[in-house]
mmCIF entry with sequence, helices, sheets and N, C-alpha, C, O atoms, coordinates in Angstrom:
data_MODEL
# 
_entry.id   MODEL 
# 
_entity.id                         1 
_entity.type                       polymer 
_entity.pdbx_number_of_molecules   1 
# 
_entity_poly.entity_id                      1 
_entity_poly.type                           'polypeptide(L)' 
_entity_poly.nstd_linkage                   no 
_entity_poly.nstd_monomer                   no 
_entity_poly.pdbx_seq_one_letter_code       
;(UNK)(UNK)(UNK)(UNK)(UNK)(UNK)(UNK)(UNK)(UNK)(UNK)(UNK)(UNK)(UNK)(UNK)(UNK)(UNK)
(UNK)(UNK)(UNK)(UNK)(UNK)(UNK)(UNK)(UNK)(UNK)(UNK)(UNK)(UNK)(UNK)(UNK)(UNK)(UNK)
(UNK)(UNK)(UNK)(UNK)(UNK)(UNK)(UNK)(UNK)(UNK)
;
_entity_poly.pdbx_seq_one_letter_code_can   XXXXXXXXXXXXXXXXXXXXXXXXXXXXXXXXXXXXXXXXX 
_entity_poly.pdbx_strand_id                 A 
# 
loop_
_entity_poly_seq.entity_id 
_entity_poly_seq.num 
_entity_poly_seq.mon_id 
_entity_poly_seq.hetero 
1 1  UNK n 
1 2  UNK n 
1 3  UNK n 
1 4  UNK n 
1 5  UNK n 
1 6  UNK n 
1 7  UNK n 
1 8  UNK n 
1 9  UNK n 
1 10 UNK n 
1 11 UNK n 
1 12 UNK n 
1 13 UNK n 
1 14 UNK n 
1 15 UNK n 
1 16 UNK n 
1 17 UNK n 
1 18 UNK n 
1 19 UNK n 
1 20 UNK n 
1 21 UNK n 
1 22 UNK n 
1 23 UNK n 
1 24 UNK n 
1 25 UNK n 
1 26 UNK n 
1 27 UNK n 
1 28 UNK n 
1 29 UNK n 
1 30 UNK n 
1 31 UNK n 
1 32 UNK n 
1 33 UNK n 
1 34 UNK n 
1 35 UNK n 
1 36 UNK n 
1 37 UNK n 
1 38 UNK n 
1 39 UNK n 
1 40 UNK n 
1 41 UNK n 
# 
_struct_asym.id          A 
_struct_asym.entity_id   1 
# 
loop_
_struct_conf.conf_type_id 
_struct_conf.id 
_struct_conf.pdbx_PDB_helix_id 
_struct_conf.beg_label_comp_id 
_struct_conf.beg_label_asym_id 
_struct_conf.beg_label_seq_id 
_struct_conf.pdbx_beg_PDB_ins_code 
_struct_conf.end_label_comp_id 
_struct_conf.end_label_asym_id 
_struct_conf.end_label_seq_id 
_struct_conf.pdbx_end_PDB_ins_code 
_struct_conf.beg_auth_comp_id 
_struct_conf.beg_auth_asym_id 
_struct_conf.beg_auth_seq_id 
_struct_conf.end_auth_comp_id 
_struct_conf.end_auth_asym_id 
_struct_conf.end_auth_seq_id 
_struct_conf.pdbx_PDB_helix_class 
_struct_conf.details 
_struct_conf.pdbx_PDB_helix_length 
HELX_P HELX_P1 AA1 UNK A 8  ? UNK A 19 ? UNK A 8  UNK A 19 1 ? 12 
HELX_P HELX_P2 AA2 UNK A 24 ? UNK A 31 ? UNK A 24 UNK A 31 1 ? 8  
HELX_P HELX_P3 AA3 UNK A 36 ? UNK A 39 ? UNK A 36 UNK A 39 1 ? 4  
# 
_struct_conf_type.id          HELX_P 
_struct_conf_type.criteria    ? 
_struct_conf_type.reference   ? 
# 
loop_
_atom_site.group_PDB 
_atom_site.id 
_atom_site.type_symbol 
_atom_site.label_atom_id 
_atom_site.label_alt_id 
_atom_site.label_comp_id 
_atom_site.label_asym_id 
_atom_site.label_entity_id 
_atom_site.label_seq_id 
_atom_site.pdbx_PDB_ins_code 
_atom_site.Cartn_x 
_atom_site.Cartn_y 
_atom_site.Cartn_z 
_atom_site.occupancy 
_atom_site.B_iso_or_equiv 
_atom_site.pdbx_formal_charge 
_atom_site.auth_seq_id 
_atom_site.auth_comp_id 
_atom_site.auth_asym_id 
_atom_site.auth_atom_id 
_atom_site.pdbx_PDB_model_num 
ATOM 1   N N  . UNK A 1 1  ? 0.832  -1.178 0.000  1.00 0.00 ? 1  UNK A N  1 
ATOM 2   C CA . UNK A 1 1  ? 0.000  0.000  0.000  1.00 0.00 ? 1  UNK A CA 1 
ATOM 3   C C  . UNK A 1 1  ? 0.881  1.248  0.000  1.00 0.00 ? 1  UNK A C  1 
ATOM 4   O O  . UNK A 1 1  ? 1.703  1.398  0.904  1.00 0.00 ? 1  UNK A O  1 
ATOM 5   N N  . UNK A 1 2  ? 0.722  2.292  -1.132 1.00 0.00 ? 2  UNK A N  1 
ATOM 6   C CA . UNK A 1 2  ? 1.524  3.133  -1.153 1.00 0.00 ? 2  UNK A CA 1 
ATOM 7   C C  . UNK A 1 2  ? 0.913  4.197  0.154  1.00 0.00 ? 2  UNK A C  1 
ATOM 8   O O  . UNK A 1 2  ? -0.102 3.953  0.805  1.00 0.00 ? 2  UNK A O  1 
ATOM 9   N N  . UNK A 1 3  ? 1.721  5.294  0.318  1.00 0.00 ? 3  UNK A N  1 
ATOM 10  C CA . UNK A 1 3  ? 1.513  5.978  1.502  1.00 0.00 ? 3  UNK A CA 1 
ATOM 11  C C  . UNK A 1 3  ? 1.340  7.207  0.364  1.00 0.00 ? 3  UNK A C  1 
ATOM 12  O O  . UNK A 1 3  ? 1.465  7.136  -0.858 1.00 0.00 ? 3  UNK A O  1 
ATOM 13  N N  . UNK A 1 4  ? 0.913  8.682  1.453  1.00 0.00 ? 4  UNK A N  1 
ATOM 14  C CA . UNK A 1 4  ? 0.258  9.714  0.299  1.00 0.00 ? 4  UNK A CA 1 
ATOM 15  C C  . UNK A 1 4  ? 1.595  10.694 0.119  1.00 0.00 ? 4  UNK A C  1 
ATOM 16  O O  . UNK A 1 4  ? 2.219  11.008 1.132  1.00 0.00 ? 4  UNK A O  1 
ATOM 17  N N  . UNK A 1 5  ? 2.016  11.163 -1.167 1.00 0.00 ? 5  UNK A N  1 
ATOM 18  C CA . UNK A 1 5  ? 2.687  12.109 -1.448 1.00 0.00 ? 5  UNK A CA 1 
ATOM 19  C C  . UNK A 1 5  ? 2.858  13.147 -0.829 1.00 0.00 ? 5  UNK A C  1 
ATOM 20  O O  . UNK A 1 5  ? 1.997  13.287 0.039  1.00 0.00 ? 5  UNK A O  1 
ATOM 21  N N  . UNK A 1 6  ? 3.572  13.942 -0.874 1.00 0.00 ? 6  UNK A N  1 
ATOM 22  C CA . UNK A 1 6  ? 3.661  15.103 -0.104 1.00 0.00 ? 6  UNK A CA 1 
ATOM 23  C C  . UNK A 1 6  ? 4.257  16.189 -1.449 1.00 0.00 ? 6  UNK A C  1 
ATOM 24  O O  . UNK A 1 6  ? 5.291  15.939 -2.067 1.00 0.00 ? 6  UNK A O  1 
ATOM 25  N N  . UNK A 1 7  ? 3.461  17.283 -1.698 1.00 0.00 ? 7  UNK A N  1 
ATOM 26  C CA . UNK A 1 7  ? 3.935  18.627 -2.530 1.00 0.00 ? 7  UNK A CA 1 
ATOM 27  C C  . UNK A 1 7  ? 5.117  19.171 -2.311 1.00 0.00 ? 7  UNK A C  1 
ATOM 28  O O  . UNK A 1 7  ? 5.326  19.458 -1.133 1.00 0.00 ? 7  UNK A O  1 
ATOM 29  N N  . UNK A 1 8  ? 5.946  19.401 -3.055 1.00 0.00 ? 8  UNK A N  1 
ATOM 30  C CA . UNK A 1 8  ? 7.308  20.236 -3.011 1.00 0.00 ? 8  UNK A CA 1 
ATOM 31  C C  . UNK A 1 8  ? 6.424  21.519 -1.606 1.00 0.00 ? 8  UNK A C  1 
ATOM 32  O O  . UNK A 1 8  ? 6.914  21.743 -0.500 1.00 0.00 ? 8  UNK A O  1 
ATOM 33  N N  . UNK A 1 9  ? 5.467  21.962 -1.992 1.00 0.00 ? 9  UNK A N  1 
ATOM 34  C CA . UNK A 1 9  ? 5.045  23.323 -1.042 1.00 0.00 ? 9  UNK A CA 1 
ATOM 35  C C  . UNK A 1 9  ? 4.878  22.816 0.698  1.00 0.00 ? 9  UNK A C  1 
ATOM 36  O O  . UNK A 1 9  ? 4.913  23.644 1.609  1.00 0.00 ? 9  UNK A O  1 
ATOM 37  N N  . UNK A 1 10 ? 4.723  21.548 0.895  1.00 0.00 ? 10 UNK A N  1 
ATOM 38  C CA . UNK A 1 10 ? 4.025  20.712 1.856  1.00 0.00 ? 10 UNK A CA 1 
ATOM 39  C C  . UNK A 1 10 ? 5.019  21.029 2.725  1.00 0.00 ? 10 UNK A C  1 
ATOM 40  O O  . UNK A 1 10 ? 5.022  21.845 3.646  1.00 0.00 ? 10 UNK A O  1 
ATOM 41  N N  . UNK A 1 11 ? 6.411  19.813 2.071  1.00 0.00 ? 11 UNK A N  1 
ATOM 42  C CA . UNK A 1 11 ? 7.740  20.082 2.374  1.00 0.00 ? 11 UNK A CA 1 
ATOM 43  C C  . UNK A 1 11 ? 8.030  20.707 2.954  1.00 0.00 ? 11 UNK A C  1 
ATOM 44  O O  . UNK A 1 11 ? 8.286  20.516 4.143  1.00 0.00 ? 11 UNK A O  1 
ATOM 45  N N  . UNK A 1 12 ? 8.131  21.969 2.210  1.00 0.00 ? 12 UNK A N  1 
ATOM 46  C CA . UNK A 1 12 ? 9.137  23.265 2.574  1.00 0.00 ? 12 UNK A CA 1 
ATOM 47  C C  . UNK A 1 12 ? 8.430  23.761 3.972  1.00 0.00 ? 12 UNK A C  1 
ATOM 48  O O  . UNK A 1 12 ? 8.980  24.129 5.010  1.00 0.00 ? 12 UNK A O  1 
ATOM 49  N N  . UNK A 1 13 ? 7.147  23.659 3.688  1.00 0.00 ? 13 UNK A N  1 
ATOM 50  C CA . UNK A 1 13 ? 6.515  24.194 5.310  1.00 0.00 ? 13 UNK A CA 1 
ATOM 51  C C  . UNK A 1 13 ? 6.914  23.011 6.329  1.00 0.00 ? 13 UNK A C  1 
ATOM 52  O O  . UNK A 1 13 ? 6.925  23.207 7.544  1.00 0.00 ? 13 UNK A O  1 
ATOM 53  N N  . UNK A 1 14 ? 7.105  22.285 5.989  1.00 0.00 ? 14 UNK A N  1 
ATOM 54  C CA . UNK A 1 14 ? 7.285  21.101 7.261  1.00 0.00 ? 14 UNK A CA 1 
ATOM 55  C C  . UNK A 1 14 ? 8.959  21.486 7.605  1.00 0.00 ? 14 UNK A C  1 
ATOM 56  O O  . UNK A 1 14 ? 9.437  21.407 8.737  1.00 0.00 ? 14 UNK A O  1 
ATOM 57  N N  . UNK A 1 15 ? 9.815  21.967 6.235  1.00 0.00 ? 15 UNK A N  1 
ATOM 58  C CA . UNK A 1 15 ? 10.969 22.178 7.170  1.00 0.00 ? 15 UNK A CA 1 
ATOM 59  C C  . UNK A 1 15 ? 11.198 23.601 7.478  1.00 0.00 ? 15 UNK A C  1 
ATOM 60  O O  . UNK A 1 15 ? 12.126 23.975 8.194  1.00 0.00 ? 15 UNK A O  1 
ATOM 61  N N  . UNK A 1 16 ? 10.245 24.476 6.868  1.00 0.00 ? 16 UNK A N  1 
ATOM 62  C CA . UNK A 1 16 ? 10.278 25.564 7.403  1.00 0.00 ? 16 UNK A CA 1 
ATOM 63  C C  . UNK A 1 16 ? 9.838  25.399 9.285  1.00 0.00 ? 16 UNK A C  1 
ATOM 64  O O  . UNK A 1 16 ? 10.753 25.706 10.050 1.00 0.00 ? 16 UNK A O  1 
ATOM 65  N N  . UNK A 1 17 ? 8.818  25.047 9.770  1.00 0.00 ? 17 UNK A N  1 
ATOM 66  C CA . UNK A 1 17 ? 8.613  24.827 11.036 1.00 0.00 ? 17 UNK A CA 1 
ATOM 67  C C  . UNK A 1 17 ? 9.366  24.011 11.911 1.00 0.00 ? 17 UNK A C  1 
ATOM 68  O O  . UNK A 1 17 ? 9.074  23.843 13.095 1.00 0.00 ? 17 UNK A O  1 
ATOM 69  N N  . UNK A 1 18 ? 10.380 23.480 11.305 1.00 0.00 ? 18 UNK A N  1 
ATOM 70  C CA . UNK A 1 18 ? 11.236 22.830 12.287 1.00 0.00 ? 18 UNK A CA 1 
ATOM 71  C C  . UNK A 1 18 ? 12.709 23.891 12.088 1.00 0.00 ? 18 UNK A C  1 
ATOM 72  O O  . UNK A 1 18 ? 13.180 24.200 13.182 1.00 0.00 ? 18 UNK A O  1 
ATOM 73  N N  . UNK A 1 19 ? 12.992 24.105 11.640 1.00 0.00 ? 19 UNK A N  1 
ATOM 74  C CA . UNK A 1 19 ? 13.964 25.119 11.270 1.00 0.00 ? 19 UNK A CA 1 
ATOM 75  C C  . UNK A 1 19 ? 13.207 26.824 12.206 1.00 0.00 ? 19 UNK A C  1 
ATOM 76  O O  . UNK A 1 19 ? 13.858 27.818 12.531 1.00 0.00 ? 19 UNK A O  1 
ATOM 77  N N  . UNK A 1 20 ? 12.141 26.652 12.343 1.00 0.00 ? 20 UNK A N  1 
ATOM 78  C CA . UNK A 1 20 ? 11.988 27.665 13.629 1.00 0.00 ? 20 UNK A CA 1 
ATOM 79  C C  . UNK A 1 20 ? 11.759 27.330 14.965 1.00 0.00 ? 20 UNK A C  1 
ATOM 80  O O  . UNK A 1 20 ? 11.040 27.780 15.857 1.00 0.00 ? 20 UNK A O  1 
ATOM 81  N N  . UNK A 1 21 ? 12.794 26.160 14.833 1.00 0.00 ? 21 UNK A N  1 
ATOM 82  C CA . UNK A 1 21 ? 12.702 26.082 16.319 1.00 0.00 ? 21 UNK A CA 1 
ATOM 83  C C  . UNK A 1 21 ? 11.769 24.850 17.108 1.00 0.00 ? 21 UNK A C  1 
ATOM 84  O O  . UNK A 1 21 ? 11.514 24.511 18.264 1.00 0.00 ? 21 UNK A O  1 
ATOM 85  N N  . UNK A 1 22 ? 11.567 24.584 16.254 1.00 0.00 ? 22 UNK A N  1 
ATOM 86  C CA . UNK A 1 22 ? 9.621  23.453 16.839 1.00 0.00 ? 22 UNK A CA 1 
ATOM 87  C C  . UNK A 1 22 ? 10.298 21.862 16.881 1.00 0.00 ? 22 UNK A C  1 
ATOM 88  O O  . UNK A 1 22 ? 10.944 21.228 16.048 1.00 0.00 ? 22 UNK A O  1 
ATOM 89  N N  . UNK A 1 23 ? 9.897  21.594 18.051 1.00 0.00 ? 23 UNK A N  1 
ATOM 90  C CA . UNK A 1 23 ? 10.074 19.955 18.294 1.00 0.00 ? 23 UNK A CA 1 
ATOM 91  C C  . UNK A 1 23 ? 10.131 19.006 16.817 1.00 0.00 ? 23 UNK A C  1 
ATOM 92  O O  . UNK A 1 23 ? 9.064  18.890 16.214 1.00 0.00 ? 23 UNK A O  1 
ATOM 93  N N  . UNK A 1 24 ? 11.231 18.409 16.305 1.00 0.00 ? 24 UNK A N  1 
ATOM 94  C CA . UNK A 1 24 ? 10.883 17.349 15.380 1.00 0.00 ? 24 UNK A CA 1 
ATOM 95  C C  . UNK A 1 24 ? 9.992  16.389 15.259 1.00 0.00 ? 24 UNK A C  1 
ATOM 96  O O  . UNK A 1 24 ? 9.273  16.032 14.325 1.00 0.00 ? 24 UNK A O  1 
ATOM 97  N N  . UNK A 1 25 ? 10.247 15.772 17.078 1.00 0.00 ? 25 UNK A N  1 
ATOM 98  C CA . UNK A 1 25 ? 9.065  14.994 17.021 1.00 0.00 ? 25 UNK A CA 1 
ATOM 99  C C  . UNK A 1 25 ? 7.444  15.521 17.387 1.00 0.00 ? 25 UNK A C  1 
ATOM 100 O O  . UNK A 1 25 ? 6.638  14.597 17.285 1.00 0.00 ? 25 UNK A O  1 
ATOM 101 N N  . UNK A 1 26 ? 7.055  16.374 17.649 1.00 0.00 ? 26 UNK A N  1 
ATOM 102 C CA . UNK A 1 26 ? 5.825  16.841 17.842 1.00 0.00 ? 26 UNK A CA 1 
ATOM 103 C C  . UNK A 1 26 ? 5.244  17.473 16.663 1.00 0.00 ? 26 UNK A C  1 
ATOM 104 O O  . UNK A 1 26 ? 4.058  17.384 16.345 1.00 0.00 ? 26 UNK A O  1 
ATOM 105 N N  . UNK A 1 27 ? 6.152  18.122 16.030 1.00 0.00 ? 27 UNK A N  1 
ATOM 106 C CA . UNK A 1 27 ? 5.922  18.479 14.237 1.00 0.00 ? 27 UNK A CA 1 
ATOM 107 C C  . UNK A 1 27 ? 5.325  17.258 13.636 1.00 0.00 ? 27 UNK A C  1 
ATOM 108 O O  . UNK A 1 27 ? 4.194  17.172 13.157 1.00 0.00 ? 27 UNK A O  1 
ATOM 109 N N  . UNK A 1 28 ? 6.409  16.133 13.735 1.00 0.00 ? 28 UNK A N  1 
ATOM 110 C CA . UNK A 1 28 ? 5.789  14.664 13.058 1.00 0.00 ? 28 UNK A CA 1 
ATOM 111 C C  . UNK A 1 28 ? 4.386  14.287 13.049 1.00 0.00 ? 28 UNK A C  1 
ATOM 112 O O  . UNK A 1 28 ? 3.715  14.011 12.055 1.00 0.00 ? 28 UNK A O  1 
ATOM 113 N N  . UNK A 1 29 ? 3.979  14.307 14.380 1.00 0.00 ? 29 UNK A N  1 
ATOM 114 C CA . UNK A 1 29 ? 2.766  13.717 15.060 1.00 0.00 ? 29 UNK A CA 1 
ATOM 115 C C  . UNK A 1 29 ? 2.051  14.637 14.425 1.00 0.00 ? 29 UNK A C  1 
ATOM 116 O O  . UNK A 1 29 ? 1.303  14.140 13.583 1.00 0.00 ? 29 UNK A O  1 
ATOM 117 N N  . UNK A 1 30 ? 1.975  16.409 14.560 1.00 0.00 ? 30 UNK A N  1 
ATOM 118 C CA . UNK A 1 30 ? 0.916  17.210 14.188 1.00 0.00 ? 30 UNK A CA 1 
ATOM 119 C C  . UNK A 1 30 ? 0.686  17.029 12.770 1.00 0.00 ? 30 UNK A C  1 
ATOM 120 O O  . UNK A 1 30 ? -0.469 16.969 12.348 1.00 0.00 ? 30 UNK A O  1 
ATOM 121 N N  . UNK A 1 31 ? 2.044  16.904 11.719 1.00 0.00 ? 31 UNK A N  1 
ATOM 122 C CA . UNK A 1 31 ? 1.820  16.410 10.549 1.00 0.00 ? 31 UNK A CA 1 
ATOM 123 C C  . UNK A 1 31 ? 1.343  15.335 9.984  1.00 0.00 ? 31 UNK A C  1 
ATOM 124 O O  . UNK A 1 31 ? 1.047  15.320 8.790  1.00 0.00 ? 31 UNK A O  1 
ATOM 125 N N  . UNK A 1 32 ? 1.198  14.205 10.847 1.00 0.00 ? 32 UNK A N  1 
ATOM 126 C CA . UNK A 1 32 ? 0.617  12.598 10.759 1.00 0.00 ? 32 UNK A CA 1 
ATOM 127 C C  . UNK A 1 32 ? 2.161  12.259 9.630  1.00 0.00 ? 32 UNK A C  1 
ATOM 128 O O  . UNK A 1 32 ? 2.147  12.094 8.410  1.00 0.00 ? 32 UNK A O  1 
ATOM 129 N N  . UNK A 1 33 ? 2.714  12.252 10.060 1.00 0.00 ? 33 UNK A N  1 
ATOM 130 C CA . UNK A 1 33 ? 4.201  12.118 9.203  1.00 0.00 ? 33 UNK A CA 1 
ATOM 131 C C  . UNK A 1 33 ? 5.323  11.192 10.478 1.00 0.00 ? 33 UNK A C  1 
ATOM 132 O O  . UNK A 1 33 ? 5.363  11.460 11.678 1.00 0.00 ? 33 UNK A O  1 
ATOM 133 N N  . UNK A 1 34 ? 6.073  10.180 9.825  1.00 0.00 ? 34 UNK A N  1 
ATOM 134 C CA . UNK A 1 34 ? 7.313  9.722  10.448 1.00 0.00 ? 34 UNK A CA 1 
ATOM 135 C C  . UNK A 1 34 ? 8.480  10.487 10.668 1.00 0.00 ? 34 UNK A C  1 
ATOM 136 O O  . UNK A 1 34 ? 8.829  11.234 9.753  1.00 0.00 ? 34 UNK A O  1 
ATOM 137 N N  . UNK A 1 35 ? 9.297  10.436 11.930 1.00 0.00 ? 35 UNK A N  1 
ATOM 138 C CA . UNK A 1 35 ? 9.996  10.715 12.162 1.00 0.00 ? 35 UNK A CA 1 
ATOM 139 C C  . UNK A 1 35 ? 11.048 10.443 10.761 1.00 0.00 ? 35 UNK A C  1 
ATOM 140 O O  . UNK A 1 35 ? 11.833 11.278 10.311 1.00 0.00 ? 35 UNK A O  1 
ATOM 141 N N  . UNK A 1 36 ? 10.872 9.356  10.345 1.00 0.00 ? 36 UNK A N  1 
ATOM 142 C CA . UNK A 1 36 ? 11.930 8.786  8.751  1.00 0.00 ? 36 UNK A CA 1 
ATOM 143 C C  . UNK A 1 36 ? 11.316 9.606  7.993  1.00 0.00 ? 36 UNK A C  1 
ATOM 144 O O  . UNK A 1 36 ? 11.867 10.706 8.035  1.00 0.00 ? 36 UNK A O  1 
ATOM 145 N N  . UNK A 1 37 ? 10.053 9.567  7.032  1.00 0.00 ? 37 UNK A N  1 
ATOM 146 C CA . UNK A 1 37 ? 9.991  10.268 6.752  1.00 0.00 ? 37 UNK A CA 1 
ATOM 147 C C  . UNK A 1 37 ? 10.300 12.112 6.834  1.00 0.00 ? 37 UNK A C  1 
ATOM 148 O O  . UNK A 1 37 ? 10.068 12.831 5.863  1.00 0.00 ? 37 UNK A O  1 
ATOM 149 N N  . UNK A 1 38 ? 10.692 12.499 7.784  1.00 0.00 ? 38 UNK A N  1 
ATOM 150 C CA . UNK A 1 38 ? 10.697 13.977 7.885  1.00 0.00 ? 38 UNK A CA 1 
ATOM 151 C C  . UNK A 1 38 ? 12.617 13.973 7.421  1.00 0.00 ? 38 UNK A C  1 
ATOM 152 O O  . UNK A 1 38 ? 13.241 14.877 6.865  1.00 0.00 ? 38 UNK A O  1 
ATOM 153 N N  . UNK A 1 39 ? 13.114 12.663 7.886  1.00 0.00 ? 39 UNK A N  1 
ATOM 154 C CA . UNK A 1 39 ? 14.777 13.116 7.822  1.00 0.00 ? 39 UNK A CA 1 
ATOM 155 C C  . UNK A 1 39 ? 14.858 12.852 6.618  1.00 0.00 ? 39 UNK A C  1 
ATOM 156 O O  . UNK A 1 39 ? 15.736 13.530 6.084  1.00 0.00 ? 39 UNK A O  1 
ATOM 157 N N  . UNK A 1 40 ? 14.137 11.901 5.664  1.00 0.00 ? 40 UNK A N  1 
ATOM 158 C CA . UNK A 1 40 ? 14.556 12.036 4.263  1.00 0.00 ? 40 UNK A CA 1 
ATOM 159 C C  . UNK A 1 40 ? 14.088 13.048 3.380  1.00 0.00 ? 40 UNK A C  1 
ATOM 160 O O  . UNK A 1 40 ? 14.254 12.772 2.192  1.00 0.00 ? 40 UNK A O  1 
ATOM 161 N N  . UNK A 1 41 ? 13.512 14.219 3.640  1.00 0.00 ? 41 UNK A N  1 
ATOM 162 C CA . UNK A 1 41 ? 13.467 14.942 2.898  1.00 0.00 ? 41 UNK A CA 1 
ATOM 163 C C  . UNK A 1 41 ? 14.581 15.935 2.936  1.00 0.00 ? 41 UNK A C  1 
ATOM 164 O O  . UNK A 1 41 ? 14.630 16.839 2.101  1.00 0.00 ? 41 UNK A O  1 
# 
């Protein structure tokens, strides 16, 4: 079962909000996103 894509725009906000400062792992959870997933982008 594939899992859902994420937009080049999606991205950038997900590392824009960790790059200000915001928990990695609590970002994850609010995003419904893996911790793996977030380091391979």
């Amino acid at each position: 079962m594939k899992g859902k894509r994420h937009t080049t725009e999606e991205k950038i906000r997900i590392l824009r909000d960790a790059g200000g400062g915001k928990n990695i792992v609590e970002l994850c959870r609010e995003k419904n996103i893996s911790e793996q997933t977030f380091h391979r982008t």
